[in-house]
C-alpha positions as CSV (number, residue, x, y, z in Angstrom):
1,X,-3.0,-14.3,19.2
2,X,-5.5,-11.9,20.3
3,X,-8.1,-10.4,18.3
4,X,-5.8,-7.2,17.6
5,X,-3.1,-9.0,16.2
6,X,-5.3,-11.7,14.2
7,X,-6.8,-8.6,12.3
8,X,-2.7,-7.5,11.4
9,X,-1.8,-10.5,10.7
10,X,-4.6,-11.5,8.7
11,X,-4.2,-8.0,6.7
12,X,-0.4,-8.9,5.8
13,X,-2.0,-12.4,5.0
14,X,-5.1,-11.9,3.1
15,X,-7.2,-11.9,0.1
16,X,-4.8,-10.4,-3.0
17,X,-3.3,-14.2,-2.7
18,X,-1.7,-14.5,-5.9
19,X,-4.3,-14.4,-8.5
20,X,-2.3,-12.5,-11.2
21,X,-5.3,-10.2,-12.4
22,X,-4.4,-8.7,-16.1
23,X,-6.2,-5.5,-14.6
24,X,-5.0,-4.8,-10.8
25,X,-7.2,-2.0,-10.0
26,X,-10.6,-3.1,-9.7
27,X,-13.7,-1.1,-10.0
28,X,-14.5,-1.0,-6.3
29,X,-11.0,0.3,-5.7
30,X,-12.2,4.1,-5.2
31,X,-9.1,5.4,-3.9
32,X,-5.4,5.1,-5.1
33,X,-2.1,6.6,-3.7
34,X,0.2,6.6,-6.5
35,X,4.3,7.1,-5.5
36,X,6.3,7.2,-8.9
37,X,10.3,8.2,-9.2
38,X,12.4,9.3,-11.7
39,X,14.0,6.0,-11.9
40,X,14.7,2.1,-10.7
41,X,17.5,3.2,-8.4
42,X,16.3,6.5,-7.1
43,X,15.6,6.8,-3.3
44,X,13.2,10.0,-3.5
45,X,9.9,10.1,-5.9
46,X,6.2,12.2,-5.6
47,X,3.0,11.0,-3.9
48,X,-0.6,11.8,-5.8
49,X,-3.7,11.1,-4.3
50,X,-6.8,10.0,-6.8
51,X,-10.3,9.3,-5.9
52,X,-12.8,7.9,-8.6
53,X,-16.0,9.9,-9.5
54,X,-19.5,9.3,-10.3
55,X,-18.7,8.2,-14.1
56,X,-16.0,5.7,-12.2
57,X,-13.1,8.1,-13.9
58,X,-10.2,8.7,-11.9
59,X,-10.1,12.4,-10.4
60,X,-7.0,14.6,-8.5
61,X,-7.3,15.1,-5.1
62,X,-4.0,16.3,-4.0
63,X,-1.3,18.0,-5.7
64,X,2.4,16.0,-5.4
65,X,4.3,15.4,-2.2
66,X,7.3,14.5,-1.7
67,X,8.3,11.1,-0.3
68,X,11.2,8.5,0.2
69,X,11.7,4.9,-0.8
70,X,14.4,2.2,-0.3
71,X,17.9,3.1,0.2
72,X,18.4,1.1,-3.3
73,X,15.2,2.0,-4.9
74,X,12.6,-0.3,-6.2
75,X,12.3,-3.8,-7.3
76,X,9.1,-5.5,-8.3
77,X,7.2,-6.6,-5.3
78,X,4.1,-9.4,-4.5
79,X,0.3,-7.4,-5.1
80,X,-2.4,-7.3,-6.6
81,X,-0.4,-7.0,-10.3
82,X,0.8,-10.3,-11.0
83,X,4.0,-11.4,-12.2
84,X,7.0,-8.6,-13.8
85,X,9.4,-9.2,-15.4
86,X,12.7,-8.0,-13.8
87,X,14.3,-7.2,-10.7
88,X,12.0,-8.5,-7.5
89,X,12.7,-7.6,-3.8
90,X,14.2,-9.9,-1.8
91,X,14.6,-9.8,2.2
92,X,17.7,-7.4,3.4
93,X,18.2,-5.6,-0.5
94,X,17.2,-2.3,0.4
95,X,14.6,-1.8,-2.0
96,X,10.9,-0.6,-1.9
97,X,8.0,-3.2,-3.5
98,X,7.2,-2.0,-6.9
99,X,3.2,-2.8,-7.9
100,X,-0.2,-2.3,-6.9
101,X,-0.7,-3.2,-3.4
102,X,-3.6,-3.1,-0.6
103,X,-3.7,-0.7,1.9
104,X,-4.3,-2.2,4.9
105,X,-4.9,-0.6,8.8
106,X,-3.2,2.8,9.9
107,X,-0.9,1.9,13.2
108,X,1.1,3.9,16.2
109,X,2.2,5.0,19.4
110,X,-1.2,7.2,19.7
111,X,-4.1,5.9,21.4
112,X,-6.0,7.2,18.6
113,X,-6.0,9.0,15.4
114,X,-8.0,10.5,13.0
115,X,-8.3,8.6,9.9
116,X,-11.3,6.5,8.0
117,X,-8.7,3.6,8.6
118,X,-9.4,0.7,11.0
119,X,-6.3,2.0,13.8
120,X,-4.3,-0.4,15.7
121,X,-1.8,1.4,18.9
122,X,1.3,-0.5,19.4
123,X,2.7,-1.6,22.3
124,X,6.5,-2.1,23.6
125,X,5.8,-5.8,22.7
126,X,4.5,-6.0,19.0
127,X,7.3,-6.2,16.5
128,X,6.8,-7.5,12.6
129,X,8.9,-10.9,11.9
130,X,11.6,-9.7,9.0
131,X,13.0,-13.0,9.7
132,X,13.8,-15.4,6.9
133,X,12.2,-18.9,8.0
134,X,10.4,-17.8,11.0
135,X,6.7,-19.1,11.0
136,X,5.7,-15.7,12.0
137,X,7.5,-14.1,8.7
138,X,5.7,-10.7,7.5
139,X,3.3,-11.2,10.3
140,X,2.7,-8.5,13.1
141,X,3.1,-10.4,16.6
142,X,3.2,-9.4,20.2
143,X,5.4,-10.9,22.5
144,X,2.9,-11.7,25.1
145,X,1.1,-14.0,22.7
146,X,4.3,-15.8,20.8
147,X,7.0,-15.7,23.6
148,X,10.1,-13.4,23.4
149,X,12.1,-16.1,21.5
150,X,10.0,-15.8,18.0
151,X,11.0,-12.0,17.8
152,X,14.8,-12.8,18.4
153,X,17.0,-11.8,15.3
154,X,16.2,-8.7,12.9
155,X,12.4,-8.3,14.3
156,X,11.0,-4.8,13.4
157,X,9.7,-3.3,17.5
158,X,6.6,-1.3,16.1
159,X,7.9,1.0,18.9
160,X,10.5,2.4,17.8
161,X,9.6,5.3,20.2
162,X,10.8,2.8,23.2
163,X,13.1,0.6,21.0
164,X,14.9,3.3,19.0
165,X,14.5,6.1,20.6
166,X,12.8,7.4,17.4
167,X,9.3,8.4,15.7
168,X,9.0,7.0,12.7
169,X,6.2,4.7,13.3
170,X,5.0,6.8,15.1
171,X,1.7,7.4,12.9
172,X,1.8,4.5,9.7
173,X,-0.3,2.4,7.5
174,X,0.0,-1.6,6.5
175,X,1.2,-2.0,2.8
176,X,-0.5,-5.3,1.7
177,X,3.0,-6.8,0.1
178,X,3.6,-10.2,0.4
179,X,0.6,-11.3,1.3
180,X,1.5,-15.2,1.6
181,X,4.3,-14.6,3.6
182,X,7.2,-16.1,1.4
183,X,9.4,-16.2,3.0
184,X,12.7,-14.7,1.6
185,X,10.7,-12.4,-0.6
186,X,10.6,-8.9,1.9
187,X,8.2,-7.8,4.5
188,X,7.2,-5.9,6.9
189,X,6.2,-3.2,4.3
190,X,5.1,0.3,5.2
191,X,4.0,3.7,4.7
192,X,5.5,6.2,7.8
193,X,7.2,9.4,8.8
194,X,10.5,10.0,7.4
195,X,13.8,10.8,9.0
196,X,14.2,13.6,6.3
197,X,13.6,14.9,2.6
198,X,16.9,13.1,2.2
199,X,16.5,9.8,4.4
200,X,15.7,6.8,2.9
201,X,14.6,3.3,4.2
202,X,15.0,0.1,4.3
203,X,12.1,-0.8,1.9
204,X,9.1,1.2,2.9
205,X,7.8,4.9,1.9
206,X,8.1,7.1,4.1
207,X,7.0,11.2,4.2
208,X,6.7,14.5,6.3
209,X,4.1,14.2,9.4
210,X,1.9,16.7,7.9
211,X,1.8,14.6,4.8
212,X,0.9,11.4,6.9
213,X,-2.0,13.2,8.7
214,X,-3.7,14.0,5.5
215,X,-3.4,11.0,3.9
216,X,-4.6,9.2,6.5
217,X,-7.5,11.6,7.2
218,X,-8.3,11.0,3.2
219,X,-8.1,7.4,3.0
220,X,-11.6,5.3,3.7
221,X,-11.9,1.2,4.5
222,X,-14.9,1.1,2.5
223,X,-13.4,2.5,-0.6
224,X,-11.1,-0.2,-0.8
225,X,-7.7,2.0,-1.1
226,X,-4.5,0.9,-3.3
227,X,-0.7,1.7,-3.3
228,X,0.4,2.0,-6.8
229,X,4.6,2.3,-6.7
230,X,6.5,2.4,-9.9
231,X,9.4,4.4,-11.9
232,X,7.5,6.9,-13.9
233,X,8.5,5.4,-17.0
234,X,7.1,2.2,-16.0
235,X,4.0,3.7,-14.9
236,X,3.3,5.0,-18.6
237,X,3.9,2.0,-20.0
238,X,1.7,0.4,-17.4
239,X,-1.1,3.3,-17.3
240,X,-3.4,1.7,-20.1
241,X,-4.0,-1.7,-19.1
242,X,-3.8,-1.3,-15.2
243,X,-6.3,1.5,-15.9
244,X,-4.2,4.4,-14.2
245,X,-4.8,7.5,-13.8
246,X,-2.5,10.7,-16.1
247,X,0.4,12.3,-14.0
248,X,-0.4,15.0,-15.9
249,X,2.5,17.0,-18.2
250,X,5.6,15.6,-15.8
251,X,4.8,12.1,-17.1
C-alpha cells in the first residue's frame, strides 16, 4: 500500500481503539461538529459548529445547517464514547453511527482544496471495503496496490464521479467510526455532499456544497476535531458528563 493509502487506512484504523473513556471529549479536542435530530428514526437533523476558547469553554461558531443521515436514522456506532446501551449499527441497516467520533482527512475528485485538513484526491481505483469478512473491511484501498479481486462485491468507488456518474464524494471528510475494523459492525463512514434536502444515505451525513466548503475551510488537524451525532434528546441527557456544549433554546 503506498504512503497515501497507509495514512487512510491508518485514520479508519487508529488511536480511539476502544478504550471506553467516561468523558469522550478531551481537552485538546478544540473543535466539535455537532449533528443532532429530532429523533432515532429521523433521516434529516441540524449541524452546529463549536470551537473552544481561552477559558477551554465551548463557543458558537456557526448558526445550524441543515444535513441528512441514514435512510433509517441512527443507531449507536464504535468512537471515542464507549459502550450504549441500545440499538448499534450493523453493516447494510441503513443507519448513521451515533457517538463521538474522530474526524479524520478531507478526500475528492479535486486536486486540491482548501481546508486545514490533511487532503487526499481519489482516483478511479480507490474504493473503501464495505465488505463483511474481507481483510481490507473499513479500510480505504486502491486497486493498484491490492488487486481488483479484494474490491469485488459492495466496495464503495471513492469516485463516484467515474463509477456513478455522480458528485457526492466529490469534496468529503473521514468519520473515525469503527476504528478496529469489526467486521460486521458498518464502515466506510462519511461526511459529503448530499443528493438533496430530502435525500438520505446509506449511513453517512451528508449536506449542501456550500455547507461542505465552510466546514472544511473551519476545521484544523491540530485542533484535534470531533463528530458528535445523536437524537437531541439523547444529547441532553448526554450533555453533562460528555462535557457538551448547550443547543441553545431548541434543545
Amino acid at each position: 500500500m503506498n504512503n497515501t493509502l497507509t495514512s487512510l487506512a491508518m485514520l479508519l484504523a487508529s488511536a480511539c481503539s476502544g478504550l471506553a473513556w467516561a468523558e469522550p471529549i478531551q481537552d485538546d479536542n478544540r473543535q466539535l461538529a455537532v449533528v443532532v435530530t429530532d429523533s432515532w428514526t429521523d433521516i434529516q437533523g441540524e449541524m452546529t459548529l463549536f470551537e473552544r476558547d481561552e477559558d477551554n469553554q465551548w463557543q458558537l461558531v456557526s448558526e445550524p445547517s441543515a444535513v441528512v443521515i441514514g435512510r433509517t436514522g441512527l443507531a449507536w456506532g464504535i468512537g471515542l464514547h464507549g459502550h450504549q446501551q441500545g440499538q448499534q449499527k450493523v453493516e447494510g441497516d441503513g443507519k448513521a453511527p451515533a457517538g463521538v467520533f474522530r474526524l479524520g482527512d478531507a478526500f475528492g475528485y479535486l486536486d486540491a482544496l482548501i481546508t486545514g485538513l490533511d487532503y487526499h484526491p481519489m482516483d478511479a481505483r480507490d474504493y473503501c471495503i464495505d465488505v463483511n469478512g474481507s481483510p481490507y473491511y473499513n479500510q480505504l484501498v486502491n486497486t493498484k496496490e491490492v488487486g481488483e479481486k479484494a474490491v469485488e462485491g459492495s466496495s464503495e468507488a471513492m469516485r463516484r464521479d467515474i463509477h456513478s456518474q455522480d458528485d457526492l464524494y466529490k469534496k468529503g471528510i473521514l468519520v473515525a467510526h469503527n476504528p478496529e475494523n469489526i467486521s460486521g459492525a458498518g464502515s466506510c463512514i462519511f461526511m459529503h455532499l448530499w443528493r438533496a434536502a430530502d435525500k438520505p444515505t446509506a449511513g453517512c451525513t451528508a449536506m449542501a456544497e456550500a455547507d461542505m466548503d465552510a466546514l472544511l475551510r473551519w476545521l484544523d488537524k491540530d485542533k484535534q476535531p470531533l463528530m458528535v451525532i445523536l437524537p437531541r434528546m439523547e444529547y441532553g441527557l448526554k450533555q453533562t458528563s460528555w462535557r457538551l456544549p448547550p443547543l441553545g433554546p431548541q434543545e
